[in-house]
C-alpha positions in Angstrom: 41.3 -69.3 -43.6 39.4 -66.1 -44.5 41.0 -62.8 -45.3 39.8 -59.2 -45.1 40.7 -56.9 -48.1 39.4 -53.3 -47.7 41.1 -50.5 -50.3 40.9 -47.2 -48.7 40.6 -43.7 -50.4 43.0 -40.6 -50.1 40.7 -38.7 -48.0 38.0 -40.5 -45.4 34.9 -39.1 -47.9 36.2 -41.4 -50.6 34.5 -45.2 -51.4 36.1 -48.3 -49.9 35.8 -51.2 -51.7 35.6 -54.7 -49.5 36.0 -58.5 -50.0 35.9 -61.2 -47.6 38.2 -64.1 -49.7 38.7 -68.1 -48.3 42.0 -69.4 -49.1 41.0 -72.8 -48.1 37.8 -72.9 -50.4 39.4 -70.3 -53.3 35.9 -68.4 -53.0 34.3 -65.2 -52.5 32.7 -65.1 -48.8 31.3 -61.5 -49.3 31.9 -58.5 -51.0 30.7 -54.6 -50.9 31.6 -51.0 -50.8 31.3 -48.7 -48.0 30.3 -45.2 -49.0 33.3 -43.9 -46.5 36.0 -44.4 -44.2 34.2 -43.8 -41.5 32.0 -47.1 -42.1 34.5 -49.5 -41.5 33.7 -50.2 -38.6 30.7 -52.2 -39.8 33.4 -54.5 -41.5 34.8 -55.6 -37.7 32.8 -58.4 -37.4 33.1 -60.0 -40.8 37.3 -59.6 -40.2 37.0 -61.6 -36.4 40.1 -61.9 -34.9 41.8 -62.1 -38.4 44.0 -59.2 -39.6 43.0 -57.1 -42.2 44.9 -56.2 -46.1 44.5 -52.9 -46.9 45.3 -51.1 -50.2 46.2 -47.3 -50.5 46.1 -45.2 -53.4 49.1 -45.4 -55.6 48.6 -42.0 -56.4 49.7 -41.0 -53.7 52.6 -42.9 -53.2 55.9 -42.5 -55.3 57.1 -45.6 -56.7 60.5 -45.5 -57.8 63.9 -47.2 -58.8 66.8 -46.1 -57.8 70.7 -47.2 -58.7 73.0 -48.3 -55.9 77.1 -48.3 -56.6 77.8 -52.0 -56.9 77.8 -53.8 -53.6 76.2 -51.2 -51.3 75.9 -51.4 -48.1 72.9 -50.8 -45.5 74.5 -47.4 -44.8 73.7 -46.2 -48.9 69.8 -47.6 -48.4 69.7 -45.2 -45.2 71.2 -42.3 -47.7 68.3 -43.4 -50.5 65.9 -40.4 -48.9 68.6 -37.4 -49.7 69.6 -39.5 -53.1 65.9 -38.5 -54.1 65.6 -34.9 -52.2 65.6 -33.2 -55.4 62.6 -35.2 -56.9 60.8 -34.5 -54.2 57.7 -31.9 -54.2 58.1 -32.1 -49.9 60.1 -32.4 -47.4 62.3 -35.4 -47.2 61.7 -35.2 -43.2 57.7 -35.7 -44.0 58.0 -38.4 -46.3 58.4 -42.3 -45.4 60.9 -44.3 -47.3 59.5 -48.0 -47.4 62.6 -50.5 -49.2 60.6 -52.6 -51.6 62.9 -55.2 -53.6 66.1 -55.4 -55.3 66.9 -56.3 -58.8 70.8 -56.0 -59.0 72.1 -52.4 -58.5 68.8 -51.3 -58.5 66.7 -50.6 -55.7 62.9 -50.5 -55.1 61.8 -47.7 -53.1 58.1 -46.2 -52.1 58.0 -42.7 -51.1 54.8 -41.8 -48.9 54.0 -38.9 -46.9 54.0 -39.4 -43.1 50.5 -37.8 -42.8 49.0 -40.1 -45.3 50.6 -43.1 -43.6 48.8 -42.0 -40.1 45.5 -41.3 -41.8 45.2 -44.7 -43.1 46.0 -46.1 -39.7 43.8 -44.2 -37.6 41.2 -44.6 -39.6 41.5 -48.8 -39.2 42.5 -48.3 -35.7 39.4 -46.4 -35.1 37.1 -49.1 -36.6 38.5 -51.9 -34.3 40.1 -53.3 -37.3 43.8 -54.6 -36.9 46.1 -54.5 -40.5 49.3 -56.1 -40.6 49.6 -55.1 -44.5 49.7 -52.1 -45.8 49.9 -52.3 -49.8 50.3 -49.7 -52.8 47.2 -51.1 -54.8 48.7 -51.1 -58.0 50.7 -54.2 -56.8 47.3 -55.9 -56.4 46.9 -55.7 -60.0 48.6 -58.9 -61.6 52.0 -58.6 -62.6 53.2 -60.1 -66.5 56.7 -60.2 -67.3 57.1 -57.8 -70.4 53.7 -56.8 -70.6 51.0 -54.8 -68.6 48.1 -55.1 -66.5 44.5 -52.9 -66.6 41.8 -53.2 -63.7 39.4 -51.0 -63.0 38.2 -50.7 -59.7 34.6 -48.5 -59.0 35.7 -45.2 -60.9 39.4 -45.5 -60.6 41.7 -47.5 -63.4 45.4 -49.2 -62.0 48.0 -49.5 -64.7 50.8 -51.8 -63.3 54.0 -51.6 -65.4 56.5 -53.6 -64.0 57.1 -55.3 -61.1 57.4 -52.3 -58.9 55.8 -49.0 -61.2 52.0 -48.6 -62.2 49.5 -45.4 -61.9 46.2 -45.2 -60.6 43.6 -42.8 -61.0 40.0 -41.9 -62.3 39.0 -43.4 -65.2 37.7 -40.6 -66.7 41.3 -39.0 -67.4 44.4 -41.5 -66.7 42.6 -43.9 -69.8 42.7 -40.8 -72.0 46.6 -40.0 -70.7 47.2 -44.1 -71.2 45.7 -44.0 -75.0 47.9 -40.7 -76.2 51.5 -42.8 -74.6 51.1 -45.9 -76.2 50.3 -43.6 -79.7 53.7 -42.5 -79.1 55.3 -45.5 -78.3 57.6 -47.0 -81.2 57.0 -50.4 -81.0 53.8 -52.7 -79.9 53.0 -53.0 -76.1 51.1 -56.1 -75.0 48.2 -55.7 -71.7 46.9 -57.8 -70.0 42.9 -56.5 -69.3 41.2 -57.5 -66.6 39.0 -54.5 -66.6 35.5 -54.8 -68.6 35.7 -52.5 -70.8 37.2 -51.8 -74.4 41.1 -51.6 -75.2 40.8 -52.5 -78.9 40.8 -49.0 -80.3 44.0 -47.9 -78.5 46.6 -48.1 -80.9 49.8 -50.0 -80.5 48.5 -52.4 -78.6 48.5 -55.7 -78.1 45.4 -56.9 -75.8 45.0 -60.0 -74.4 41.4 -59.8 -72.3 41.9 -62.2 -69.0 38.9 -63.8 -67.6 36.2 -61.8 -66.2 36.4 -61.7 -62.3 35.0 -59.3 -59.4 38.0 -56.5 -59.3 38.5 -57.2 -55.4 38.7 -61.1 -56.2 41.5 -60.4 -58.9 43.3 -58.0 -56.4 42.9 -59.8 -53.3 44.7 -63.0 -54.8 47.2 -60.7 -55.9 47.3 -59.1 -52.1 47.9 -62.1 -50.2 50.9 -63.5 -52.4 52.5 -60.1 -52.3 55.8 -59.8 -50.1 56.0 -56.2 -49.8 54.7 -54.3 -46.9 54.4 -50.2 -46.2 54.3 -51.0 -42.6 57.9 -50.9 -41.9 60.2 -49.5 -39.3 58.6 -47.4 -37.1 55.2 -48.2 -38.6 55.7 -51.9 -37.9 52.5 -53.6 -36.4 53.0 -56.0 -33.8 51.2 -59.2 -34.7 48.3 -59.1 -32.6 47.6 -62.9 -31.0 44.0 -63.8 -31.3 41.7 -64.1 -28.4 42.4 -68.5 -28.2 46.3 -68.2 -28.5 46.4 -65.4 -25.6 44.0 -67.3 -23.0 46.7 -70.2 -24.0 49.7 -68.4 -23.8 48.4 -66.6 -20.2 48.4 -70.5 -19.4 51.5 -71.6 -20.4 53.1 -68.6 -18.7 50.9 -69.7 -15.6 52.0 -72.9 -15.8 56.1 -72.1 -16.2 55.7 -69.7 -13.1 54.3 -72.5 -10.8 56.6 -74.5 -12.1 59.5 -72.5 -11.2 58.3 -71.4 -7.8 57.8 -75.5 -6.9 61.3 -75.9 -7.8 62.8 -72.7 -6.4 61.0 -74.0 -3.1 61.9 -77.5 -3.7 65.6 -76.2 -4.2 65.3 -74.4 -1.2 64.3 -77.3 1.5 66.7 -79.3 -0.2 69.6 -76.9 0.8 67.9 -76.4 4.1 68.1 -80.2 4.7 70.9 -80.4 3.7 72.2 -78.3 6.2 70.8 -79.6 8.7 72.4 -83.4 7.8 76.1 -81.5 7.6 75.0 -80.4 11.2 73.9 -83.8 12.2 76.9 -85.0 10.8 79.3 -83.5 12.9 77.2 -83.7 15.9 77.5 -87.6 15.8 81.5 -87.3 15.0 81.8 -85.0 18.0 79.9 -87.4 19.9 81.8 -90.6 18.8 85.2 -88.7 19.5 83.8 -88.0 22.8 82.8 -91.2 23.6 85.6 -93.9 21.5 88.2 -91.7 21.3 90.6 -94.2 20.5 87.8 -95.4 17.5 90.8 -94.4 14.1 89.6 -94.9 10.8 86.6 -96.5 9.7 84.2 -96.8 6.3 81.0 -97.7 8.0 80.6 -95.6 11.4 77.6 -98.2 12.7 79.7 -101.1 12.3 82.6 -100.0 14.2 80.8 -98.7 17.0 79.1 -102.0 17.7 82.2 -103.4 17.2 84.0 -101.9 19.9 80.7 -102.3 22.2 81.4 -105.9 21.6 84.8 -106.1 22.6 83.7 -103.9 25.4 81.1 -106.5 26.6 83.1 -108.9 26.0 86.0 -107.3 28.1 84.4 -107.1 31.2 82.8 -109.9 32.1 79.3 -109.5 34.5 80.7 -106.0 35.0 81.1 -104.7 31.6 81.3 -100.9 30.1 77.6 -101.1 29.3 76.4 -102.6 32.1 78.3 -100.1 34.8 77.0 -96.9 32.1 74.0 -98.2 32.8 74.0 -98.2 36.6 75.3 -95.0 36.4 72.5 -93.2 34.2 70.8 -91.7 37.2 73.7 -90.4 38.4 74.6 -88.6 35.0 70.7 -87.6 34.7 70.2 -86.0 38.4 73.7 -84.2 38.8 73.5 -83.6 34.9 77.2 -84.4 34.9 78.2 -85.0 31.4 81.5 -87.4 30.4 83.4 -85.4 27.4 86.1 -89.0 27.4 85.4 -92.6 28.4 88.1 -95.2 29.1 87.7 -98.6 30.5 90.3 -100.5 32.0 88.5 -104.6 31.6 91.4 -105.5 33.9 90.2 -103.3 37.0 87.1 -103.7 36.0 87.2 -99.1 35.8 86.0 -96.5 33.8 88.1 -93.5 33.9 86.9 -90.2 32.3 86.9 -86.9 32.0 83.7 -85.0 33.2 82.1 -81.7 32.7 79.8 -80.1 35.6 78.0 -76.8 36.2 79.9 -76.6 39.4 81.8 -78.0 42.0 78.5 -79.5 43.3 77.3 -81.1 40.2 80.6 -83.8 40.4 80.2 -84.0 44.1 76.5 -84.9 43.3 77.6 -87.2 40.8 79.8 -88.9 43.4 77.5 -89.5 46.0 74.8 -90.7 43.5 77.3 -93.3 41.8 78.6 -94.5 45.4 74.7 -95.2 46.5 74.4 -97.0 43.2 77.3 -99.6 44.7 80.1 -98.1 43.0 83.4 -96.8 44.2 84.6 -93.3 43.2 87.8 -91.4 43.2 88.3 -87.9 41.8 91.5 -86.3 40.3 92.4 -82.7 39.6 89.0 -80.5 39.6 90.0 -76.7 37.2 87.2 -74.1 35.7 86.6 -73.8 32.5 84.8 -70.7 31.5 81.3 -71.2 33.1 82.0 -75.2 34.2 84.2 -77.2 35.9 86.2 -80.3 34.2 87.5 -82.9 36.7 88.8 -86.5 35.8 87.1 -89.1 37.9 87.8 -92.8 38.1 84.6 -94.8 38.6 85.6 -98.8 39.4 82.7 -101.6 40.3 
C-alpha cells in the first residue's frame, strides 16, 4: 500500500514538503516540495483514492501536560480548556483542545487555534485531496526514551523531547536557542541526530548520529505508526470509501433491497392464500353440514364422505341417494332450487329436505320438473325468509 505524506506551512506561501512511501516494499515511491499550498493539487493524482498524512507546524500548536486528580473522570478532560485559560495568549473559545495520551495522572493535551485548524483543511479540501490524519510534525521525528531527536526538514529544525513535547522552527535561530539550553543544563543530554549537519560542538551533549535518510522518509515511518490524531471531535473526517468499495457497497445495498421486496411480496401472497384456503375451508364445512348433516366427527373429511356415499348406495338398492340426485339435477339446475338439508329414508326409498327458492315459483318449478322426471313429490310448510322462501319437500321414487 502507498501512503501520501505532505507537511504543510503556517501560512499557504510557505514550502510543502512531499513523499509518496510503500509500506509493502519499505521504499520511497517519489518525493518533492511544492513551492506553496496552493500546488497541492498537483499531488491528487499521485495520492489516488488513498488518504493523505499531513503534518502541521508545531509552532503553532501548544503541546502540553497537564495533572488530573487521581481517577478523573471524562467530565475533568472537558474542564482541561479552563484548567489552561491562564496560559493561554487567546481565547479559550478559539482554541481546539485535541486529548493526546495519558501517562498516569498526567494528561496529553494539544492546544491549536480553530483558524489554523480550518486553514489546513481547506487548503487539502481545495486540492481534491482527502486527510484522515492530521499530525503535530514534531511527533514525526523519532521518539528515544531518555534522550532526544534532531531533524531538519528544508529550513526548519524539529526538536522532539519526549513523547509528547518538541519545538520546531527555522534553523537559523531555534539551533542557536537549542545550543545556549543544553550550556545550562547540569548534567549530559544524549540526541539522537538525524539531521546532516554538526552537533559535536554543542556542549553537554551526547550525540549519537543515526543513519542518513531523506527527512520525509524518516518522518513518514514515524507518521504512519503514530496513534494520535488532531482530527477529533467536531473535526472528525469521515473515512471516505474508495471508488471500488462504493460501486460494491451500492450493490450489496441493491441486492438486500430486492431481496427484501421478493420476500415482503412473497410474505404477502402467502397471507393472501392463505386466506383464501381458511375461506375455502369453511365453504366445504358449510357445504358438508348442508349436505350430511348427521356426518359427527371425523379426522379425514374425504374418507368419511365416501363413506357415507357407500352406505348410501348401498341403502337403496337400484334407487339409491345418488342415483335419484342425479335424476333430479335438471330440476335443481332449471328452477335453481337449492337443498340447504338432505335426508334419505333407504326404507321408502325418499329423500326428504329442506329447500331454498327465489320464490314461491321456483319450488313449484322444482315440482313439476322432478314429477316429469318420474318422481313423486309432496311439499310441507312453505315461510319467507328475507328475500327467499324455505319449504320442506319430500321427493320418493
Amino acid at each position: 500500500m502507498e501512503q501520501l505524506l505532505v507537511r504543510l506551512g503556517s501560512r499557504q506561501e510557505d514550502r510543502v514538503q512531499w513523499l509518496v512511501w510503500s509500506a509493502d516494499e519499505q521504499e520511497i515511491i517519489a518525493s518533492g516540495e511544492l513551492p506553496e499550498a496552493s500546488q497541492l493539487a498537483t499531488l491528487k493524482e499521485r495520492a489516488g483514492q488513498r488518504p493523505a498524512i499531513a503534518l502541521v507546524p508545531t509552532c503553532d500548536i501548544a503541546m502540553r501536560w497537564v495533572a488530573l486528580p487521581p481517577r478523573a473522570s471524562r467530565k475533568v478532560l472537558s474542564a482541561i480548556p479552563f484548567m489552561l485559560e491562564d496560559e493561554l495568549a487567546q481565547d479559550v473559545s478559539k482554541q481546539f483542545f485535541a486529548m493526546g495520551p495519558r501517562r498516569g495522572d498526567q494528561q496529553a493535551v494539544a492546544i491549536v487555534s480553530r483558524e489554523k485548524m480550518e486553514d489546513w483543511q481547506d487548503w487539502l479540501s481545495e486540492a481534491g485531496l482527502y486527510c484522515d490524519k492530521l499530525l503535530p510534525d514534531v511527533l514525526a521525528v523519532p521518539h528515544h526514551e531518555g534522550a532526544w531527536s534532531v531533524l531538519a526538514v528544508g529550513e526548519d529544525l524539529l526538536i522532539r523531547e519526549d513523547e509528547w513535547q518538541g519545538m520546531e522552527g527555522e534553523l537559523s535561530w531555534l539551533l542557536p536557542a537549542f545550543s545556549h539550553r543544553l550550556r545550562r543544563a547540569e548534567s549530559l543530554t544524549t540526541v539522537h541526530n538525524y539531521a546532516d549537519m554538526e552537533l559535536s560542538a554543542i556542549p553537554n551533549l551526547d550525540v549519537h548520529t543515526a543513519d542518513l535518510e531523506l527527512p520525509m522518509h524518516v518522518m513518514a515511518k514515524e507518521a504512519i505508526g503514530s496513534s494520535f490524531n488532531l482530527l477529533q471531535n467536531e473535526y472528525r473526517i469521515k473515512r471516505k470509501r474508495t471508488g471500488h468499495l462504493h460501486q460494491w457497497r451500492v450493490a450489496a445495498v441493491l441486492a438486500v433491497v430486492a431481496l427484501t421486496t421478493s420476500l415482503v411480496d412473497k410474505g404477502v401472497s402467502i397471507y393472501q392464500l392463505s386466506q383464501q384456503n381458511d375461506q375455502l375451508s369453511a365453504q366445504i364445512d358449510q357445504a358438508v353440514k348442508a349436505g350430511f348433516p348427521n356426518l359427527g366427527t371425523y379426522r379425514d373429511l374425504r374418507l368419511k364422505i365416501r363413506s357415507e356415499m357407500a352406505q348410501m348406495q348401498q341403502g337403496g338398492g337400484s334407487a339409491s341417494m345418488l342415483a335419484m340426485m342425479g335424476e333430479l339435477t335438471n330440476a335443481f339446475a332449471t328452477s335453481e332450487v337449492k337443498p340447504q338439508t338432505l335426508r334419505f329414508d333407504a326404507s321408502r326409498t325418499e329423500i326428504r329436505m329442506q329447500a331454498i327458492g327465489k320464490n314461491f315459483e321456483s319450488l313449484e318449478q322444482f315440482k313439476r320438473q322432478a314429477e316429469s322426471a318420474g318422481f313423486e313429490i309432496e311439499q310441507g310448510a312453505i315461510n319467507n325468509r328475507d328475500d327467499a322462501v324455505i319449504g320442506t319437500v319430500a321427493i320418493r321414487g
